[in-house]
C-alpha positions in Angstrom: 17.7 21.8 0.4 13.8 22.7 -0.2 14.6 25.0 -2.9 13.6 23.7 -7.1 16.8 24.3 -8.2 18.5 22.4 -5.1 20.8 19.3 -5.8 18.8 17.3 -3.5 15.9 17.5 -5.4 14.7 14.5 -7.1 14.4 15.6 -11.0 10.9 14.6 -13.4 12.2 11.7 -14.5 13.2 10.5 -10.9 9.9 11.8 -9.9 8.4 9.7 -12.2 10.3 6.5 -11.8 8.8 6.6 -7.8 5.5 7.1 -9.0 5.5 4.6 -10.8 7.0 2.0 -8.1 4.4 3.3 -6.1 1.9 2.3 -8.3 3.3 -1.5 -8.9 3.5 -4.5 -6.3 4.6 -2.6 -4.1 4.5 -5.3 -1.9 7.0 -7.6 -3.1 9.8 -5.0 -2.2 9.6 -6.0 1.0 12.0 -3.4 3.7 11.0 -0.7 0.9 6.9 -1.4 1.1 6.8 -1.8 4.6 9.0 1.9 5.2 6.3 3.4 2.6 3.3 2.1 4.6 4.6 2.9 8.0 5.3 6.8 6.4 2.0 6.8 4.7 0.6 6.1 7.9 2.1 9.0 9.9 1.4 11.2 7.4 -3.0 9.6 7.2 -2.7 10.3 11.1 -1.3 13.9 10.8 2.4 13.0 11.9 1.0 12.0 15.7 1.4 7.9 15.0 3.8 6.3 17.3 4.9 2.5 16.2 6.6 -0.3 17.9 8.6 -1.6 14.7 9.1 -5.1 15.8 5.1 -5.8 16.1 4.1 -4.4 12.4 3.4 -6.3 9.8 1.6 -5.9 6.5 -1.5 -7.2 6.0 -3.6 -8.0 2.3 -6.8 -7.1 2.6 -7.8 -9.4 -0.2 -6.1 -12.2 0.8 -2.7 -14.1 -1.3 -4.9 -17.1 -1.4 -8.7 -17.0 -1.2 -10.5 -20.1 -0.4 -12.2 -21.8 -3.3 -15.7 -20.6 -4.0 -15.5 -17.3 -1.3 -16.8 -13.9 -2.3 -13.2 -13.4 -3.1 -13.7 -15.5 -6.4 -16.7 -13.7 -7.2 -15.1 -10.1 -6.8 -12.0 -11.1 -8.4 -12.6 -14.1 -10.6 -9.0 -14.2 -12.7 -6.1 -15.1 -10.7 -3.8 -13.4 -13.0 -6.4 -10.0 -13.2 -6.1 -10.3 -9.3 -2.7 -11.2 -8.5 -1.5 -8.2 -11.5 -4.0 -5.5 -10.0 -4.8 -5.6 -7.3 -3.0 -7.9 -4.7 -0.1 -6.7 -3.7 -0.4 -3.0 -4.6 -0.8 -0.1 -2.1 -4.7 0.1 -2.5 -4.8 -4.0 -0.8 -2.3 -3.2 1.8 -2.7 -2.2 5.4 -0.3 -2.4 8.5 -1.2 -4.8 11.4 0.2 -6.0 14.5 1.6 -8.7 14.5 -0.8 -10.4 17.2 -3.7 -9.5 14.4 -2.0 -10.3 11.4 -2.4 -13.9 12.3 -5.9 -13.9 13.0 -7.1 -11.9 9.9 -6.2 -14.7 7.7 -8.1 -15.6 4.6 -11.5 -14.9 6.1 -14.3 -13.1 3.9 -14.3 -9.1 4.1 -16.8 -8.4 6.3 -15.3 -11.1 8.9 -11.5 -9.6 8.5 -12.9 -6.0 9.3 -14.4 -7.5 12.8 -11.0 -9.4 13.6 -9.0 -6.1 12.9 -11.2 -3.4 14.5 -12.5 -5.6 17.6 -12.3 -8.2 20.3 -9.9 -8.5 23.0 -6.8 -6.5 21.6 -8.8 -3.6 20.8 -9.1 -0.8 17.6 -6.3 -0.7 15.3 -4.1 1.9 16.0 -3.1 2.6 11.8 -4.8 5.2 10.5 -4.3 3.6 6.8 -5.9 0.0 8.4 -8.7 2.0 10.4 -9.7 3.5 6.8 -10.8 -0.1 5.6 -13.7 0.0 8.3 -15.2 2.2 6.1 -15.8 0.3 3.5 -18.8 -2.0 2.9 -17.0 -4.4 0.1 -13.9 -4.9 -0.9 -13.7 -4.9 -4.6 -11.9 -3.8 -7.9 -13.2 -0.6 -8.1 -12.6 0.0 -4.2 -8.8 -0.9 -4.5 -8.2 1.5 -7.7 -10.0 4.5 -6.2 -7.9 3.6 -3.0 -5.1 3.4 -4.6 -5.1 6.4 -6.4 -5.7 8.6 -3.3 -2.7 7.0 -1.2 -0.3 7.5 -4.1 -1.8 11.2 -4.2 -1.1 11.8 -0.7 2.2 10.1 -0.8 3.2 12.6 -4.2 2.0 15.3 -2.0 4.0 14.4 1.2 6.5 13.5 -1.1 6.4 17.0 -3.6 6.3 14.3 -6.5 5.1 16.0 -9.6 7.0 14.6 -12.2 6.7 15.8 -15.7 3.0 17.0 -15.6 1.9 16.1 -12.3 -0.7 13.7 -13.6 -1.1 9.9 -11.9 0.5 7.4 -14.0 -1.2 4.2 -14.6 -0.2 0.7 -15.3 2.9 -1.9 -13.7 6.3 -1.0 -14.1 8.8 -3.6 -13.0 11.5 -2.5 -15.2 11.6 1.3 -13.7 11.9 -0.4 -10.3 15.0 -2.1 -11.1 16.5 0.4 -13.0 15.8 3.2 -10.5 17.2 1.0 -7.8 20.3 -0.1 -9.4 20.9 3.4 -10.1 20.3 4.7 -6.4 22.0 1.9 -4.4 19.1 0.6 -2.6 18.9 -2.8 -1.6 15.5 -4.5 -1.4 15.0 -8.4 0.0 
């Protein structure tokens, strides 16, 4: 099964064609995004994550809709730039309770990290959310470097190489389609 040769393995241009959904809205495929996340996860917390499926949800850390004249605008100041790039792609998603996901809202980034890491319910118990904490702004360059790294860690977990093993830039809805007709899966 594990072997290069094995009909189970995935070949470079299937290889490819994940990478690259990986690195699109990965968001708007809904059961898919949300399996992703919940592997990535387990895989950021070194397998030991334990997860009560009907409490997760997914959570943008730059929010769908800013308010009007927040730090948002200023980071990301085109709508279409920030709804392309970065919104709903693996770099601006974390996993939330449910419980937190409502009370992160569309707050400014510095109040979001204080509603998911503290209060009453506690530390986040994601290992991909918990990373966020790190950061002092969330911005462009933050959500790119971020991204890069999760898709790198999934193509590890993953042994995606593809044809040269390099990341593959840009949005690709018209692999996602095809590589989902082609393998049966169906998406919300």
């Amino acid at each position: 099964m594990f072997e290069l040769n094995s009909p189970l393995q995935l070949n470079s241009q299937e290889q490819n064609k994940i990478i690259q959904i990986l690195n699109s809205n990965l968001y708007l495929m809904n059961k898919f995004s949300r399996y992703v996340l919940l592997r990535l996860d387990a895989e950021l917390s070194g397998r030991g994550a334990s997860y009560n499926y009907d409490i997760v949800t997914i959570e943008h850390v730059l929010p769908q809709s800013p308010p009007s004249r927040s730090n948002w605008e200023k980071l990301f100041p085109s709508k279409e730039a920030r709804e392309k790039k970065y919104l709903h792609r693996l770099g601006n998603l974390v996993l939330l309770a449910r419980s937190k996901n409502s009370q992160a809202q569309n707050f400014e980034f510095e109040r979001k990290k204080q509603v998911y890491f503290t209060g009453s319910n506690g530390i986040s118990p994601f290992a991909l959310t918990t990373q966020v904490l790190m950061e002092k702004e969330w911005n462009p360059s933050v959500i790119e470097k971020r991204q890069i790294e999760l898709i790198d860690v999934l193509k590890n977990t993953w042994r995606l190489h593809g044809d040269s093993g390099e990341r593959l830039q840009g949005d690709s809805g018209e692999a996602q389609l095809s590589l989902f007709d082609s393998l049966d899966i169906e998406l919300e």
